[in-house]
C-alpha positions, 0 to 999 in steps of 0.5 A: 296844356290846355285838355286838347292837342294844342297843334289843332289850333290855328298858328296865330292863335297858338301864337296869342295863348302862348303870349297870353300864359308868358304874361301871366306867369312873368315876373318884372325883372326888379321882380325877379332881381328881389325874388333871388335876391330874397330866396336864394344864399347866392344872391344874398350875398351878390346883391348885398348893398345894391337896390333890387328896384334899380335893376340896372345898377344890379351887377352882371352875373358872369360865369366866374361868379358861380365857379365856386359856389354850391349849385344848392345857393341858387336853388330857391329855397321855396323850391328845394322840394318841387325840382326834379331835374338838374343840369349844367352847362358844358362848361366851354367858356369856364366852370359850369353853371348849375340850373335846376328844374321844376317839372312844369319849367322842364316842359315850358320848351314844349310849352314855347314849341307848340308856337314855333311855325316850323314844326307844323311841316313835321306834324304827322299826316295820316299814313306818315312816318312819326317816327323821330330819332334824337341824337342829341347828346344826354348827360349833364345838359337837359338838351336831349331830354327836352328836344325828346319831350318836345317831338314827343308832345308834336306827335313823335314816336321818340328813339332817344339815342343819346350820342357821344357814348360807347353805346351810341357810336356813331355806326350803331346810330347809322343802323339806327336812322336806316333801320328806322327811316325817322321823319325828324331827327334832332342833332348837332350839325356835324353828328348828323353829317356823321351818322348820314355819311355811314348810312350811305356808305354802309347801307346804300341800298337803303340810303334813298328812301332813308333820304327821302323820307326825313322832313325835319333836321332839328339842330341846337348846342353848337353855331350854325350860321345860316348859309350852312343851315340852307346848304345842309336842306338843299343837300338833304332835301329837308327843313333845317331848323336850327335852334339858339338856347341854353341849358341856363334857360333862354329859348328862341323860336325859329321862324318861317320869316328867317329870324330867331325870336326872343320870346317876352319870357326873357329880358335881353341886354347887350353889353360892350367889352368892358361891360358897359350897357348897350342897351337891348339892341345891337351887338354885344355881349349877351345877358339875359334874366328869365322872368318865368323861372324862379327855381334857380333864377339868373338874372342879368346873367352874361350868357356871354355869347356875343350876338345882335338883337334887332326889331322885326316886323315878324308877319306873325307878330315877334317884334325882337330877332337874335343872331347869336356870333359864337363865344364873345372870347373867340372873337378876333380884331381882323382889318380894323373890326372884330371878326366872329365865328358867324361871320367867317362861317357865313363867309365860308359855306356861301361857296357850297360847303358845308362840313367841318373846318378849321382855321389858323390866323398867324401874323401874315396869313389865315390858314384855313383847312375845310371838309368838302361834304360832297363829292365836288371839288373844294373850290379853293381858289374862290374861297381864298379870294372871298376871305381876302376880300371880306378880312383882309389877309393873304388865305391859304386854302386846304381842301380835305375829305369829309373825316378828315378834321371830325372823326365821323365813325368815332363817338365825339369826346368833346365840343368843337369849340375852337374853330378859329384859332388866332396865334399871331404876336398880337393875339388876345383870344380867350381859350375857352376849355373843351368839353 
């Protein structure tokens, strides 16, 4: 980026050119509005009528607008020969949004990793193992590929296994990881789990030194409350970074502070139920407009997840942190407030769990069925006080071996989307589609 190697750099320098070339290359976002609007057949026709100067007049982009649409109306027509790769999302909340890359925006997440203060923990020294295994899953999502590019910009020598396939199943990855000793792995949580639990049970001699030399767990794709992110470090003996983004475009940086930062690439808005703006703070419903990417812009686009933004006074100079809730339809009214998939896991895995689980909410009782990752009893009885307590409902507690909710030797056909369940007379949660 810059003709030498950017980790050389002190932080906070690193820190000041990264915000030096967002400024540089951002767009306002009436900026971004018109230059959809003015390139792209999709916003022609979503913005016929509105004022592009008046960005919060703009209708929110939702999901259901781009069901049908060709994924070529949202390509910019001044790109249609600089892109060179396309992706989707899984398209658990609906269809799935398309979104094309240019080279140079394929790279902007090396580009923003550079900066994150984490990865300076898993810069090879010399004599160590550069050695990285990514596990994240390849296919209509860029996540493997960019979480590959950005370990290999670090330094990395990259396996990219790509999970989920006949190819990679989980037992041939587990000699992989074992055959290999990687210093980092980057996966979604419940894989990685996986593929440690063959490891030790298939290769025990090698499963300590395995053990002892990963530094770094580099996770993303799916919700990982932070209680579960320190239970997974502390058992591992490792730093597990858990990073919020989307195939889409939107990237945060996870910092030693604790907080997920919203980079100024993005302009964030917080949205209530009925679609009413909150503001950029608070909880709501997430959107989001890219000011840098203008090859298949997306502007005031409801990532749809619900989340709370708050200031920071980040030591390194963030001033906006994320925590993402999960899927704003999964959300459940329990005791008078409406309860998310973050808050029940925060619940959960204070008590020393850390693997799969899942939950069913019925008229009179929660009836929640959790995996116990270690060799330690579940403490069932803490658990259902600690829910009744927090959400106010009888909780019915079972306790299962790790396997039992997640097939661990089997390749994952789908995202464990559904994790909370509500099937009482009054529900009115949204179930999203598996993929």
């Amino acid at each position: 980026m810059f003709g030498i190697d950017p980790y050389s750099l002190p932080l906070k320098l690193r820190l000041k050119l990264l915000g030096a070339a967002i400024r540089r290359r951002s767009m306002t976002p009436s900026g971004m509005a018109e230059h959809a609007r003015r390139h792209t057949a999709f916003y022609r026709r979503f913005y016929e009528g509105h004022d592009t100067g008046d960005f919060e007049s703009l209708p929110v982009l939702e999901k259901r607008h781009v069901k049908d649409v060709s994924p070529y109306d949202l390509l910019a027509e001044p790109y249609r020969d600089k892109v060179v790769l396309y992706g989707e999302t899984t398209g658990s909340t609906g269809s799935p949004t398309p979104a094309f890359y240019t080279r140079e925006e394929f790279r902007s997440a090396r580009v923003m990793a550079f900066a994150a203060p984490h990865l300076d923990a898993f810069r090879p020294r010399r004599g160590e193992s550069r050695t990285c295994l990514n596990g994240l899953a390849f296919g209509f999502t860029i996540a493997g590929m960019s979480f590959g590019d950005v370990l290999e910009a670090a330094g990395g020598l990259v396996a990219n296994v790509g999970s989920r396939s006949t190819l990679a199943t989980p037992p041939r990855i587990a000699r992989a990881i074992a055959r290999l000793e990687p210093a980092a792995v980057a996966a979604a949580p419940i894989d990685f789990l996986s593929w440690m639990r063959i490891v030790r049970e298939d290769y025990p001699d090698r499963y300590p030194q395995v053990v002892a030399g990963m530094k770094l767990l580099l996770s993303t794709a799916e919700l990982c409350a932070d209680s579960r992110t320190r239970r997974i470090s502390e058992h591992f003996g490792l730093s597990h970074i858990d990073v919020y983004a989307c195939v889409e475009g939107f990237f945060t940086l996870p910092c030693t502070c604790g907080s997920k930062h919203i980079l100024p690439a993005y302009h964030v808005e917080l949205f209530d139920e009925d679609l009413k703006l909150i503001g950029r703070t608070g909880t709501g419903r997430l959107a989001f407009t890219n000011l840098v990417k203008k090859s298949s812009p997306l502007v005031r686009y409801l990532l749809d997840d619900w989340a709370t933004i708050r200031e920071c006074d980040c030591p390194l100079g963030f001033r906006l942190a994320v925590v993402p809730h999960g899927r704003y339809e999964l959300n459940v009214p329990l005791s008078g407030q409406i309860a998310n998939v973050e808050q029940i896991e925060e619940c959960l895995f204070r008590f020393g769990l850390f693997g799969d689980y899942r939950i069913e909410i019925h008229d009179d009782r929660m009836e929640l069925t959790v995996e116990q990752y270690t060799d330690e009893p579940v403490p069932a009885q803490a658990i259902s006080a600690g829910f009744a307590e927090r959400f106010g409902m009888v909780t019915k507690v079972a306790g299962v071996p790790f396997g039992t909710i997640t097939a661990y030797r089997e390749p994952r056909g789908r995202k464990p989307i559904l994790k909370v369940r509500d099937r009482r007379s009054t529900a009115r949660q949204e179930v999203p589609e598996f993929l």
